[in-house]
LUMNUTOR-327937 format. One record per residue (C-alpha): residue number from 1; x, y, z. Coordinates in steps of 0.5 Angstrom, whole numbers, plus 2048, in hexadecimal, padded with zeros to 3 digits. Example, Ala and Ser with C-alpha at 12.3 -4.5 7.8 and 13.67 -1.06 7.14 Angstrom:
<recs>
rec nr: 1 | c1: 819 | c2: 7F7 | c3: 810
rec nr: 2 | c1: 81B | c2: 7FE | c3: 80E
</recs>
This chain:
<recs>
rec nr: 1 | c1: 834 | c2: 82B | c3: 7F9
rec nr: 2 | c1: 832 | c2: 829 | c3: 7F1
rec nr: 3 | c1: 82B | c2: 827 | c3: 7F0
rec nr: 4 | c1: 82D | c2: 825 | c3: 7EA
rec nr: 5 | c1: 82D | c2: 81E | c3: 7E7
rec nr: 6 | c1: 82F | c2: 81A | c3: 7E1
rec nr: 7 | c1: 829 | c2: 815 | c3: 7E0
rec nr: 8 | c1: 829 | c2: 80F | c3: 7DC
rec nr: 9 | c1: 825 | c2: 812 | c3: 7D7
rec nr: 10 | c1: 828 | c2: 81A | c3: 7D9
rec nr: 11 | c1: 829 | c2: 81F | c3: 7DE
rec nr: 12 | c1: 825 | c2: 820 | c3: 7E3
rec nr: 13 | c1: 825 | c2: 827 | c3: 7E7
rec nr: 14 | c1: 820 | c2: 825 | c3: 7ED
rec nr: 15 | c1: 81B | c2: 82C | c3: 7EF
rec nr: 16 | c1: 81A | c2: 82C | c3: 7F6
rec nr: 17 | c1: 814 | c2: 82C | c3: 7F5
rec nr: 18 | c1: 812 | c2: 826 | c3: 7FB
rec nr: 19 | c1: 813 | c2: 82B | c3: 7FF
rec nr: 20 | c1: 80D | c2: 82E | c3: 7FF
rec nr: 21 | c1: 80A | c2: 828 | c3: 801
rec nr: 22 | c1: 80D | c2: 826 | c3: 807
rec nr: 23 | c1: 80A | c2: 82A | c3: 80D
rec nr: 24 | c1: 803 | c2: 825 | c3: 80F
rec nr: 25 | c1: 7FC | c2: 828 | c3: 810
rec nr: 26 | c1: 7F5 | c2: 827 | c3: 812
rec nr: 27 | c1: 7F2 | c2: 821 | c3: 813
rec nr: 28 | c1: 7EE | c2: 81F | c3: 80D
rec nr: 29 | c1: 7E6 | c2: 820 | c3: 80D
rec nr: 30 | c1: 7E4 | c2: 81D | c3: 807
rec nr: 31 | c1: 7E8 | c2: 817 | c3: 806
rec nr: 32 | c1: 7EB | c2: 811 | c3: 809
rec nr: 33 | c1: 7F1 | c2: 80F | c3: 807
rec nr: 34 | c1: 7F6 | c2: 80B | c3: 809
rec nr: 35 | c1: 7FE | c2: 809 | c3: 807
rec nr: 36 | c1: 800 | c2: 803 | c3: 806
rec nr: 37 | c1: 807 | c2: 803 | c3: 808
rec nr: 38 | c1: 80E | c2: 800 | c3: 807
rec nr: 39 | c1: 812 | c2: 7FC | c3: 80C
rec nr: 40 | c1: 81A | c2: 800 | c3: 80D
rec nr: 41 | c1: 81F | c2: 7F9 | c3: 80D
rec nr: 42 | c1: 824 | c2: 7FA | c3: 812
rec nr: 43 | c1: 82A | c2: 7FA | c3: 80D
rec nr: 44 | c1: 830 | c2: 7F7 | c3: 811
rec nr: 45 | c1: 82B | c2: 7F0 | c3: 811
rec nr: 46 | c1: 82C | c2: 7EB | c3: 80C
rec nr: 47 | c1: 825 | c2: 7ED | c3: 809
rec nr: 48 | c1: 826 | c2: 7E9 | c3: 803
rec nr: 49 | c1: 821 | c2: 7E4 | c3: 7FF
rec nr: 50 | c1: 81F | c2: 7DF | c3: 804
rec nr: 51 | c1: 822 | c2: 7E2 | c3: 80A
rec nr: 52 | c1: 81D | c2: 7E4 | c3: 80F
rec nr: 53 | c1: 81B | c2: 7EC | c3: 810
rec nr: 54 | c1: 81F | c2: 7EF | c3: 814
rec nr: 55 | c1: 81B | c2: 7F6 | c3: 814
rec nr: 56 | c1: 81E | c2: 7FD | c3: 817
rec nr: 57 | c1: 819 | c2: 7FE | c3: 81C
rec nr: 58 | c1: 81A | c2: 806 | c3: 81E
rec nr: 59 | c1: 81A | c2: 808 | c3: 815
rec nr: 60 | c1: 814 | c2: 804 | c3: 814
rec nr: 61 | c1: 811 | c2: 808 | c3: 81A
rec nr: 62 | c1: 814 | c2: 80E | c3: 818
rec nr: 63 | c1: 810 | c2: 80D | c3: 812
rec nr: 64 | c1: 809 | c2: 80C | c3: 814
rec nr: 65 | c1: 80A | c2: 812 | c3: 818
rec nr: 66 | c1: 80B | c2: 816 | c3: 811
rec nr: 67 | c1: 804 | c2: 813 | c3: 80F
rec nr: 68 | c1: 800 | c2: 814 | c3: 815
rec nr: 69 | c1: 803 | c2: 81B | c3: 816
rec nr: 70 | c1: 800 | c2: 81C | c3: 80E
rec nr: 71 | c1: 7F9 | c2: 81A | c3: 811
rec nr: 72 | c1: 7FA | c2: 813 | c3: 80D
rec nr: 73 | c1: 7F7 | c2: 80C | c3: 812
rec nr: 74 | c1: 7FD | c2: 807 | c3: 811
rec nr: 75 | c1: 7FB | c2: 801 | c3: 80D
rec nr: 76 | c1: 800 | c2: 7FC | c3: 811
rec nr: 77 | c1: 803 | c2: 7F5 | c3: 80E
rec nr: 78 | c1: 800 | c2: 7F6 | c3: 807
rec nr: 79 | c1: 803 | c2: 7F4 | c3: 800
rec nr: 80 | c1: 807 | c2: 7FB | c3: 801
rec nr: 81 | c1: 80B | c2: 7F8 | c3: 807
rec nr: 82 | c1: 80D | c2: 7F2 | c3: 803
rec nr: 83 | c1: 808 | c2: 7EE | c3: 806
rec nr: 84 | c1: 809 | c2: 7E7 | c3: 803
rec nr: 85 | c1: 80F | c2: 7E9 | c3: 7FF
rec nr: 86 | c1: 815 | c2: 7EA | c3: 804
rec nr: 87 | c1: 811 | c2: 7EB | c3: 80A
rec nr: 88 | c1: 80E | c2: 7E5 | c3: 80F
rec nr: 89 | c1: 809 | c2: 7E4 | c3: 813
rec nr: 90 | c1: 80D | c2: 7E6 | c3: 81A
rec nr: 91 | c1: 80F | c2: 7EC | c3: 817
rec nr: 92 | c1: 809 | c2: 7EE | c3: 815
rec nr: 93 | c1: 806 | c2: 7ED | c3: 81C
rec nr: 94 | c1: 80A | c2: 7F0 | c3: 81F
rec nr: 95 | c1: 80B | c2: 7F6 | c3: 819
rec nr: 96 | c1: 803 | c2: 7F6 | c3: 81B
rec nr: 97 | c1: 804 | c2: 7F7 | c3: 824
rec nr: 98 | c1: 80A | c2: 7FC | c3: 824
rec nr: 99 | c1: 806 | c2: 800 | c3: 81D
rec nr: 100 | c1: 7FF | c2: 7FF | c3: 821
rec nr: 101 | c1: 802 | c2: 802 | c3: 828
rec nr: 102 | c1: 806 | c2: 807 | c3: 824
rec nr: 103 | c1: 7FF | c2: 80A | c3: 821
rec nr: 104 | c1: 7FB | c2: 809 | c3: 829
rec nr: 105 | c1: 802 | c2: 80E | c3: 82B
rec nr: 106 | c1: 800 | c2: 813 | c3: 826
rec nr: 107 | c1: 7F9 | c2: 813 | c3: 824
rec nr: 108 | c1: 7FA | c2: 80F | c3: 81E
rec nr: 109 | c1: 7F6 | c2: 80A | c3: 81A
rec nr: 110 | c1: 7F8 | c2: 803 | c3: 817
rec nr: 111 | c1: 7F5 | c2: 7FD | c3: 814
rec nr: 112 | c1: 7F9 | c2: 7F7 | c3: 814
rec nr: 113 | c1: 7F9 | c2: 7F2 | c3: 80F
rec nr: 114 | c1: 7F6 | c2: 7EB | c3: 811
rec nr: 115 | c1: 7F8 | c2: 7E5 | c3: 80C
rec nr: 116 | c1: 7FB | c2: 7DD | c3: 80D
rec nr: 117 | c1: 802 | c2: 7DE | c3: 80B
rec nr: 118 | c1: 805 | c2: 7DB | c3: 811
rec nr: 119 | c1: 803 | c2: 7D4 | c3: 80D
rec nr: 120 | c1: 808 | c2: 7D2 | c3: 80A
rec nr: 121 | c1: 807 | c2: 7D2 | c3: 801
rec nr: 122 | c1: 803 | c2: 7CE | c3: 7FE
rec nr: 123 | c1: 7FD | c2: 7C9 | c3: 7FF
rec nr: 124 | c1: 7FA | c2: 7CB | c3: 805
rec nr: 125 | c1: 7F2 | c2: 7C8 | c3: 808
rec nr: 126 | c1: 7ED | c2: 7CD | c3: 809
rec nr: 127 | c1: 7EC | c2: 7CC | c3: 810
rec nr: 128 | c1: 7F4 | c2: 7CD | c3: 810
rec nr: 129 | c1: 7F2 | c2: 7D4 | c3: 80D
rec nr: 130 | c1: 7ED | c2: 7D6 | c3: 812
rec nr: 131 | c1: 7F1 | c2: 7D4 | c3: 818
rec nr: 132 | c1: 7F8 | c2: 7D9 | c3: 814
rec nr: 133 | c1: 7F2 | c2: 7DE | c3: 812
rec nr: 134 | c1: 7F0 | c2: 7DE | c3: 81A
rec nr: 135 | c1: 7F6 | c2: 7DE | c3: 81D
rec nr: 136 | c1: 7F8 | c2: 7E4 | c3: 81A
rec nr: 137 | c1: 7F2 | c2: 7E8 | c3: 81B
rec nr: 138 | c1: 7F2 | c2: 7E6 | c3: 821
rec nr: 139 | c1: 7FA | c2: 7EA | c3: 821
rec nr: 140 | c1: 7F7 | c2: 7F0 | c3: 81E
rec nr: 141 | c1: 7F1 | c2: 7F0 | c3: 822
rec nr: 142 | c1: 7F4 | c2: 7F0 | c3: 829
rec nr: 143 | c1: 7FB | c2: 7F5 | c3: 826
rec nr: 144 | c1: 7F4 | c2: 7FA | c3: 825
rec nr: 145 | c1: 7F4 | c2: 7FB | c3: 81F
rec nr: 146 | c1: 7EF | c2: 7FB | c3: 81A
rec nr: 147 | c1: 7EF | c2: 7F4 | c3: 816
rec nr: 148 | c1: 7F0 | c2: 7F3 | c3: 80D
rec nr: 149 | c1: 7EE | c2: 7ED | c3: 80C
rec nr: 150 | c1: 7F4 | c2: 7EC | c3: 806
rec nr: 151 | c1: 7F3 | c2: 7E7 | c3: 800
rec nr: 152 | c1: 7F6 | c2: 7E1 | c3: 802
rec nr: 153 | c1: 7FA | c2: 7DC | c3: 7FD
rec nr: 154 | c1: 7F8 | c2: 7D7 | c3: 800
rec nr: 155 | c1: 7F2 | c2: 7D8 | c3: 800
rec nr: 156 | c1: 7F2 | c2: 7D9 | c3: 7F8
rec nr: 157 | c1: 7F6 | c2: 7D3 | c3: 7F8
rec nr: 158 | c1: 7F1 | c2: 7CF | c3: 7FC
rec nr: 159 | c1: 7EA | c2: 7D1 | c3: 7FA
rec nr: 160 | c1: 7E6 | c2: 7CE | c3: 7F6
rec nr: 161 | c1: 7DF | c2: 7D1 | c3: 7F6
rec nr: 162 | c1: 7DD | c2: 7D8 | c3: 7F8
rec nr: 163 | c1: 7D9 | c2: 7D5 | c3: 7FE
rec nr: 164 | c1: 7E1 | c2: 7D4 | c3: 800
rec nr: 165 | c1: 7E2 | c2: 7DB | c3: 800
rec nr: 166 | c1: 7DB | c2: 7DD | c3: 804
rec nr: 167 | c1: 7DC | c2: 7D8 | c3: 809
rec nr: 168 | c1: 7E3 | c2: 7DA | c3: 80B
rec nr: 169 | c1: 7E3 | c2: 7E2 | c3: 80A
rec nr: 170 | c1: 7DB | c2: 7E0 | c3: 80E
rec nr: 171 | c1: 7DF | c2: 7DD | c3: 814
rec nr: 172 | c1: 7E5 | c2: 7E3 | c3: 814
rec nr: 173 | c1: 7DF | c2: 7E8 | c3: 814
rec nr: 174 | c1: 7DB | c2: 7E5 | c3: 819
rec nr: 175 | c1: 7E1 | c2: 7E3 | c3: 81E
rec nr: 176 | c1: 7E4 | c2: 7EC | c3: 81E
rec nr: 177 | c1: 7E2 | c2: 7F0 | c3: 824
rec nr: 178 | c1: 7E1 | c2: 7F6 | c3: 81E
rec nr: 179 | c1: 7E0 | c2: 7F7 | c3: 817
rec nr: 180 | c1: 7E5 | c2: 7F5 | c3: 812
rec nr: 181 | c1: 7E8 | c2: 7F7 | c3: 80C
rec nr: 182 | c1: 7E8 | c2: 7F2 | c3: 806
rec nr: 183 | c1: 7ED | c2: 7F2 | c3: 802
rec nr: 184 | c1: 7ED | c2: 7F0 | c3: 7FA
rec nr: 185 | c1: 7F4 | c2: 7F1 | c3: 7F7
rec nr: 186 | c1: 7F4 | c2: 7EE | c3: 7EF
rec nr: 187 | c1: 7F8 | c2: 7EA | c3: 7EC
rec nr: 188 | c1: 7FD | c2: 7F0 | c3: 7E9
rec nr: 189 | c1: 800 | c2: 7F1 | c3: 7F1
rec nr: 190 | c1: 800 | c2: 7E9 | c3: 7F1
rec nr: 191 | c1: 7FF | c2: 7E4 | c3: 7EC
rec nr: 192 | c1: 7FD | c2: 7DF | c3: 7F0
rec nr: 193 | c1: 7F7 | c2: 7E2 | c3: 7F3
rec nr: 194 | c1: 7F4 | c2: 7E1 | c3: 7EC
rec nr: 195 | c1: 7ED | c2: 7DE | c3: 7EC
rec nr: 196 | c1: 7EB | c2: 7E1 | c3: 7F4
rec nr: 197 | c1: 7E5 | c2: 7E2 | c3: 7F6
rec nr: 198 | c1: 7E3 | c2: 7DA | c3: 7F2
rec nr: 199 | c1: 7E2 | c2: 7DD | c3: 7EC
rec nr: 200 | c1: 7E7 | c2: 7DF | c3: 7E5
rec nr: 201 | c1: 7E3 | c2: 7E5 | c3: 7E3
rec nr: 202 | c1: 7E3 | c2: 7EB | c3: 7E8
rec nr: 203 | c1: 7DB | c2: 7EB | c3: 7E6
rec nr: 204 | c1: 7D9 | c2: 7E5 | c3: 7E9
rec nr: 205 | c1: 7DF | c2: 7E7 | c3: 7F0
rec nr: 206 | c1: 7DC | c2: 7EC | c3: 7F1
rec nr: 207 | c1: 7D5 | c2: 7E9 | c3: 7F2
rec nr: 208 | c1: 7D8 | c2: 7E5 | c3: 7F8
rec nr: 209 | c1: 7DB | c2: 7EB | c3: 7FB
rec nr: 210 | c1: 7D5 | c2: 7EF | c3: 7FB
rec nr: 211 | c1: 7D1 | c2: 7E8 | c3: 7FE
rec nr: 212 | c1: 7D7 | c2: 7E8 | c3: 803
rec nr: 213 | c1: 7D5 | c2: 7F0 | c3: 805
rec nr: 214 | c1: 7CD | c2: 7EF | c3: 805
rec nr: 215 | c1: 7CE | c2: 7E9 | c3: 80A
rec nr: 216 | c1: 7D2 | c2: 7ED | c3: 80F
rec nr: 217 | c1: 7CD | c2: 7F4 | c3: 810
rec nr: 218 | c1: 7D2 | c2: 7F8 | c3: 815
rec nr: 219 | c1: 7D8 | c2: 7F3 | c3: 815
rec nr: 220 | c1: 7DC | c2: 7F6 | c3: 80E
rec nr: 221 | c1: 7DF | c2: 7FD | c3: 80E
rec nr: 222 | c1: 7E0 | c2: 7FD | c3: 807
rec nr: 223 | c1: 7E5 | c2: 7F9 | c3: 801
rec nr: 224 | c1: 7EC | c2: 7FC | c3: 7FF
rec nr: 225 | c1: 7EC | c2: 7F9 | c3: 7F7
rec nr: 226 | c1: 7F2 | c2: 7F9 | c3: 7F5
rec nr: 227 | c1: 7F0 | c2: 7F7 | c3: 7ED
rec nr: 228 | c1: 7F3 | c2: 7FD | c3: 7E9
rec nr: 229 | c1: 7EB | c2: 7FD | c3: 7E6
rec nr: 230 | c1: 7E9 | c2: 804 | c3: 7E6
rec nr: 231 | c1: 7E2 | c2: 802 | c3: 7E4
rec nr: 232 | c1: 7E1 | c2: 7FC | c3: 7E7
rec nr: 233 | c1: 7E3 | c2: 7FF | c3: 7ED
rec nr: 234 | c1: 7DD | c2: 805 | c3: 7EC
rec nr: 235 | c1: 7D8 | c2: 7FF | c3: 7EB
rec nr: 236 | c1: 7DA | c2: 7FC | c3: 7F1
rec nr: 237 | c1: 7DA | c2: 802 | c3: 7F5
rec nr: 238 | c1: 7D3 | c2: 804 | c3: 7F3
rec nr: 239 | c1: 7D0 | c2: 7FD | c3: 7F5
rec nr: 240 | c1: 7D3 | c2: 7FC | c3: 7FC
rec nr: 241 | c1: 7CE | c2: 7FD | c3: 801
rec nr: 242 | c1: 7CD | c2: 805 | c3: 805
rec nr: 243 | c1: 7D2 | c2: 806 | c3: 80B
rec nr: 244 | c1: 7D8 | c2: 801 | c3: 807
rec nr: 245 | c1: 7DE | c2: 804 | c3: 804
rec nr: 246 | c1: 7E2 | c2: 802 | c3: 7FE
rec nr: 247 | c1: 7E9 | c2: 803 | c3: 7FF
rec nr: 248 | c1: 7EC | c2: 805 | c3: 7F8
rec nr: 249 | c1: 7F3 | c2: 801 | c3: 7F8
rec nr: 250 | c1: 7F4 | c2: 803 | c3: 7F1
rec nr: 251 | c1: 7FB | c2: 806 | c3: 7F0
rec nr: 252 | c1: 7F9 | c2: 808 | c3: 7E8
rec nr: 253 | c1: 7F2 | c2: 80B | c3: 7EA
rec nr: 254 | c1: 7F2 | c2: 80E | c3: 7F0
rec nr: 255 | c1: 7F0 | c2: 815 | c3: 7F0
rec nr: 256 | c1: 7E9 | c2: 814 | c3: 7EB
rec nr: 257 | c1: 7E8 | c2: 80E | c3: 7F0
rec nr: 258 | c1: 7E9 | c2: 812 | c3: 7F6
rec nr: 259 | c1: 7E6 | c2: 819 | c3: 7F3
rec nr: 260 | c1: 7E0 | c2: 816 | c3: 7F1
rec nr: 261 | c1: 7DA | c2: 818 | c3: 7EF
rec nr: 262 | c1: 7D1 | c2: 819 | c3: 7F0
rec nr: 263 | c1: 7D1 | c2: 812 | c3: 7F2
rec nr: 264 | c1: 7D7 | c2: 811 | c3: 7F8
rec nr: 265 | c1: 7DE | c2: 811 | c3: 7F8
rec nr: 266 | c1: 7E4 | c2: 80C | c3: 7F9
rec nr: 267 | c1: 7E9 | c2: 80C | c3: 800
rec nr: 268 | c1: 7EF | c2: 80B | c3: 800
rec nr: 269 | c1: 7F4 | c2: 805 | c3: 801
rec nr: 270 | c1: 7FA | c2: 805 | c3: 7FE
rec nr: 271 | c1: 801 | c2: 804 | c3: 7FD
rec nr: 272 | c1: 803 | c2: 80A | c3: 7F8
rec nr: 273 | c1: 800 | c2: 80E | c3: 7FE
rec nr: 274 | c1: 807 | c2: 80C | c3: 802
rec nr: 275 | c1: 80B | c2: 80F | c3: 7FC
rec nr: 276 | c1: 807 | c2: 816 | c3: 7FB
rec nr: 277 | c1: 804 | c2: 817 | c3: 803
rec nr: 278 | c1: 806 | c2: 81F | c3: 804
rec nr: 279 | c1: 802 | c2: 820 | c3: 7FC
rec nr: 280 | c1: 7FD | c2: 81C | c3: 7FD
rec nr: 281 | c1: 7FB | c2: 81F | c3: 804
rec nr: 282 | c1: 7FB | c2: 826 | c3: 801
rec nr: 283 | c1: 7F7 | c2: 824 | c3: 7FB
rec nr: 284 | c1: 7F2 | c2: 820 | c3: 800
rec nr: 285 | c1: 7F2 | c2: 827 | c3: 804
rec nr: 286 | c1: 7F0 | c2: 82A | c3: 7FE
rec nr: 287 | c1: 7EB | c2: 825 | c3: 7FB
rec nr: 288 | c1: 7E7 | c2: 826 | c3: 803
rec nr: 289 | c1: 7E8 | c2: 82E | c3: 801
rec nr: 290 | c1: 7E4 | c2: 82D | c3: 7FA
rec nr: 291 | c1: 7E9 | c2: 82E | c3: 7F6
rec nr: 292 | c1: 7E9 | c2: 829 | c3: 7F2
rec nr: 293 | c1: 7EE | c2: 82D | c3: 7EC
rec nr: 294 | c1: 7F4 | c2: 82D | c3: 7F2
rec nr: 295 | c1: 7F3 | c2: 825 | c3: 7F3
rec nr: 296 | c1: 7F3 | c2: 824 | c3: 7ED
rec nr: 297 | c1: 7F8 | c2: 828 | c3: 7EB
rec nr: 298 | c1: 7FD | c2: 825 | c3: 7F1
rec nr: 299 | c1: 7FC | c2: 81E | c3: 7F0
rec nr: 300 | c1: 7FC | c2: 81D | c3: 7E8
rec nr: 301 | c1: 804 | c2: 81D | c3: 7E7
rec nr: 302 | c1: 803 | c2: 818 | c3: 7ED
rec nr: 303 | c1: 7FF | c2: 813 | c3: 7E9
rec nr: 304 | c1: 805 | c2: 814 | c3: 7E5
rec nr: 305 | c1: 809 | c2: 811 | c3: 7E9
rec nr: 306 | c1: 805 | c2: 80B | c3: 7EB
rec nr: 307 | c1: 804 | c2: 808 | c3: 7E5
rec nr: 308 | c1: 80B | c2: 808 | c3: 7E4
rec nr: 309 | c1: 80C | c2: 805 | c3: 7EB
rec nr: 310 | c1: 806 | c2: 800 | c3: 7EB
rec nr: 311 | c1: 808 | c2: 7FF | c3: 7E3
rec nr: 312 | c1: 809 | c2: 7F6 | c3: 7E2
rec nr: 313 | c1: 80C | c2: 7F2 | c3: 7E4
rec nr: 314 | c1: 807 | c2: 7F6 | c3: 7EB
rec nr: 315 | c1: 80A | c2: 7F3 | c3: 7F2
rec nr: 316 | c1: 810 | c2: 7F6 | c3: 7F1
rec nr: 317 | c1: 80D | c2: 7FD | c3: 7F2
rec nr: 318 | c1: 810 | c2: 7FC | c3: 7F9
rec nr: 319 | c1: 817 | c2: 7FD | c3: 7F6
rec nr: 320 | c1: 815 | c2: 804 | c3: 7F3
rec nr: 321 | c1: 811 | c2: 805 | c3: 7FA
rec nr: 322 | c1: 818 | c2: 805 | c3: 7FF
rec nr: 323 | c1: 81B | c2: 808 | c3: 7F9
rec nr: 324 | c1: 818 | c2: 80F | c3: 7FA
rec nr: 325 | c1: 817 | c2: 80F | c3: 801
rec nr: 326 | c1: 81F | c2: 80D | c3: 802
rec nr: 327 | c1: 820 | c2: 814 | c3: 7FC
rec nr: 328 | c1: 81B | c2: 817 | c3: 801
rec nr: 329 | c1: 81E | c2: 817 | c3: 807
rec nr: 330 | c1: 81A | c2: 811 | c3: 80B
rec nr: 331 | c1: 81F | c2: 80D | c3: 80B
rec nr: 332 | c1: 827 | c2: 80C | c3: 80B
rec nr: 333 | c1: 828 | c2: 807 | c3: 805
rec nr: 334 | c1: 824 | c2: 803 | c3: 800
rec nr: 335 | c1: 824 | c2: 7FC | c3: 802
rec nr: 336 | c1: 81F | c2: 7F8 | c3: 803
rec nr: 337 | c1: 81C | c2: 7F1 | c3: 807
rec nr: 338 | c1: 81E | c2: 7EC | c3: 802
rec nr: 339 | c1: 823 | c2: 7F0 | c3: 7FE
rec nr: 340 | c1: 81C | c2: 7F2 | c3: 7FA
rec nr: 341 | c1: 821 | c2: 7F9 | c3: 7F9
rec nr: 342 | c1: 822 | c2: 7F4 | c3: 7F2
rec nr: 343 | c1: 81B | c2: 7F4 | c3: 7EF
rec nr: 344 | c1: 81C | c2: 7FB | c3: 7EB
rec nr: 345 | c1: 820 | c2: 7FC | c3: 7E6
rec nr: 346 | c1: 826 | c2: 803 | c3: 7E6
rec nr: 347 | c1: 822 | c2: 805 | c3: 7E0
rec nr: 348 | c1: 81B | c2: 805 | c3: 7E4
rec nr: 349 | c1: 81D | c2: 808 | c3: 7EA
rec nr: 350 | c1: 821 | c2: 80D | c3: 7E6
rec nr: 351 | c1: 81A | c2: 80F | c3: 7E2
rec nr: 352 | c1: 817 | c2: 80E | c3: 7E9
rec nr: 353 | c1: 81B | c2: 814 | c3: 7EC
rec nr: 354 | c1: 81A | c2: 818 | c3: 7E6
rec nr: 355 | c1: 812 | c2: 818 | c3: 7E8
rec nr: 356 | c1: 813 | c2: 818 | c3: 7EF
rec nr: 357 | c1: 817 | c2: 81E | c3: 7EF
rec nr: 358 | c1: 810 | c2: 821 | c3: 7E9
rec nr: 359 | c1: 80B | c2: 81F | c3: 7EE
rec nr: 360 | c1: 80E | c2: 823 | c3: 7F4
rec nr: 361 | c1: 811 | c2: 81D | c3: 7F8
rec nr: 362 | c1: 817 | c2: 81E | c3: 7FB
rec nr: 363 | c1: 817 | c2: 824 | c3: 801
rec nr: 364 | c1: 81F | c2: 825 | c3: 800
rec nr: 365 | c1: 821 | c2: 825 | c3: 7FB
rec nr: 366 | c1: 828 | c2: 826 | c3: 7FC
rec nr: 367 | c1: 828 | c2: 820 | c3: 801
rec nr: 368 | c1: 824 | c2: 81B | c3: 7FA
rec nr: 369 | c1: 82A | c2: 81E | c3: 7F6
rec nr: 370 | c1: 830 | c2: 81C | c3: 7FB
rec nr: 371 | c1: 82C | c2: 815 | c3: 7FB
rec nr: 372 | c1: 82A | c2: 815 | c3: 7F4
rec nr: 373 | c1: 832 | c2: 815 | c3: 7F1
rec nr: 374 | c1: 834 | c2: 811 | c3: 7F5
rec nr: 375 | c1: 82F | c2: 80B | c3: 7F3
rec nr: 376 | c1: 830 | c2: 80D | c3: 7EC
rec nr: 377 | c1: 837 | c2: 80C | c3: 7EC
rec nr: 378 | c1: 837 | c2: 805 | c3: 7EF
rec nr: 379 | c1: 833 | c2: 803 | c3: 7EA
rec nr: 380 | c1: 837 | c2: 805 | c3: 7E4
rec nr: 381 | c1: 834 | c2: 80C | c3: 7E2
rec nr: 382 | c1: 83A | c2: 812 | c3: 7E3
rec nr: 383 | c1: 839 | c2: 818 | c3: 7E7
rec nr: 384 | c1: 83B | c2: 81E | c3: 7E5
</recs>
């Protein structure tokens, strides 16, 4: 078969090279490092805009057990699974309980988003906030993971104060039975998530979430920032208290962040790692060895990639996500909960395999070629 395709922008040849990359490994030692992953829409259902979920279970679990195989924890019902963007509260639920038993059933880890979507949008009180914010820890909670306390739209919208946010976030962290994981995502995920922590400037927020943590010694695991700041999160990560982790969710950064320096390191929780998990596993394996030319050397051309993917308008670098893992295997088609397969242009994703195929993405590559023509002439790009 051909490995060769007529892009957009010209031929494409695809290298092989994924292969390299696709036998798992030792676990890491000198990092945490968790995958924010997708959901794989069931494609006979009518998942259209507006229409409930209708997930496929088996691919969906099949894909976290690719993670887990590459030594990543799994970050369940985060951003990256449509959260808020296709995916309602009872399918995240019930993607929480059947990922959490799958990670029991094969020595996994999970942390699973907390948030207050299953209050309808728009105007919501506070106390209807705490009550949403509490029921679903209480879910995450009793599925047996580990809780992220998501940033919430409601709360956003409802908020007045900082003192808000304390009291709300104060009341979560004393309700869990262990530490949790904060959650800041800015505004380039989510508009409407402008202003969190009661303040415009990221300054002034992070004063809030750094009062936040001091208050609750041994009941925060870290915060996953998700702002696309690399100094910003380098000063964040320095003023947080000994034994409190930051989880880099900086798609544009991360391996500086998760490298680090004399003062300390990121971890990691990230959407892009569900797109490069066999290369970000090898090159976290070097980092554990020392080799620092090899984890840098493995991770440039990705980084690459990321900006294209994560590029603005940002949410919708879902699209590009199932995209490469339907080219990769992972899946038998590319179509998403809420028809969100719309999101990327031909021309984006185009571009996007181009720079999959550059940084080692696609283990068969024969197998990506095959897929790869036939989207292409759907969307009006002739093959040779």
């Amino acid at each position: 078969m051909t490995r060769l395709l007529h892009l957009p922008d010209g031929p494409l040849t695809l290298s092989g090279a994924g292969a390299e990359w696709a036998t798992p490994g030792a676990p890491f030692t000198s990092r945490v490092a968790y995958a924010a992953a997708h959901v794989v829409a069931d494609p006979a259902a009518e998942n259209v805009p507006g229409a409930p979920p209708a997930v496929d279970w088996d691919a969906t679990l099949a894909f976290r057990r690719h993670l887990w195989a590459h030594g990543f924890g799994v970050a369940e019902a985060m951003d990256t699974a449509q959260r808020g963007m296709g995916l309602d509260y009872p399918a995240a639920r019930e993607l929480i309980r059947r990922s959490a038993r799958e990670a029991a059933a094969v020595g996994g880890t999970v942390v699973a988003g907390v948030a207050t979507d299953q209050l309808a949008p728009g105007p919501a009180t506070l106390d209807e906030i705490r009550k949403a914010y509490g029921e679903q820890l209480a879910d995450v909670q009793e599925a047996g993971a580990v809780p992220v306390l998501m940033c919430s739209r409601h709360l956003a919208a409802a908020a007045r104060t900082a003192q808000e946010y304390l009291d709300v976030y104060g009341q979560l962290i004393d309700d869990s039975d262990q530490p949790v994981v904060l959650h800041w995502l800015g505004p380039a995920f989510d508009p409407l998530l402008a202003g969190y922590w009661g303040a415009g400037e990221q300054g002034r927020a992070a004063d809030t979430v750094a009062e936040l943590i001091a208050a609750h010694p041994g009941k925060v695991d870290g915060i996953k920032l998700s702002l696309l700041d690399e100094d910003f999160e380098v000063a964040m990560r320095r003023r947080l208290p000994a034994g409190v982790r930051l989880y880099t969710g900086d798609d544009f950064n991360y391996p500086v962040l998760i490298r680090g320096d004399e003062q300390g390191h990121s971890e990691a929780l990230l959407g892009v790692f569900a797109a490069i998990a066999p290369p970000a596993a090898a090159a976290l394996r070097a980092l554990d060895a020392g080799d620092l030319e090899l984890y840098d050397r493995i991770l440039a051309p990705t980084v690459t990639l990321s900006r294209h993917l994560f590029e603005t308008p940002t949410w919708y670098y879902k699209t590009g996500i199932v995209f490469l893992s339907w080219l990769a295997g992972h899946q038998d088609h590319f179509t998403m909960v809420g028809g969100v397969q719309s999101g990327r242009s031909p021309r984006h994703l185009a571009q996007l395999l181009r720079l999959a195929d550059a940084a080692g993405l696609l283990p068969d590559a024969d197998l990506a070629a095959h897929r790869a023509r036939a989207w292409l002439t759907t969307v009006g790009v002739a093959q040779p």
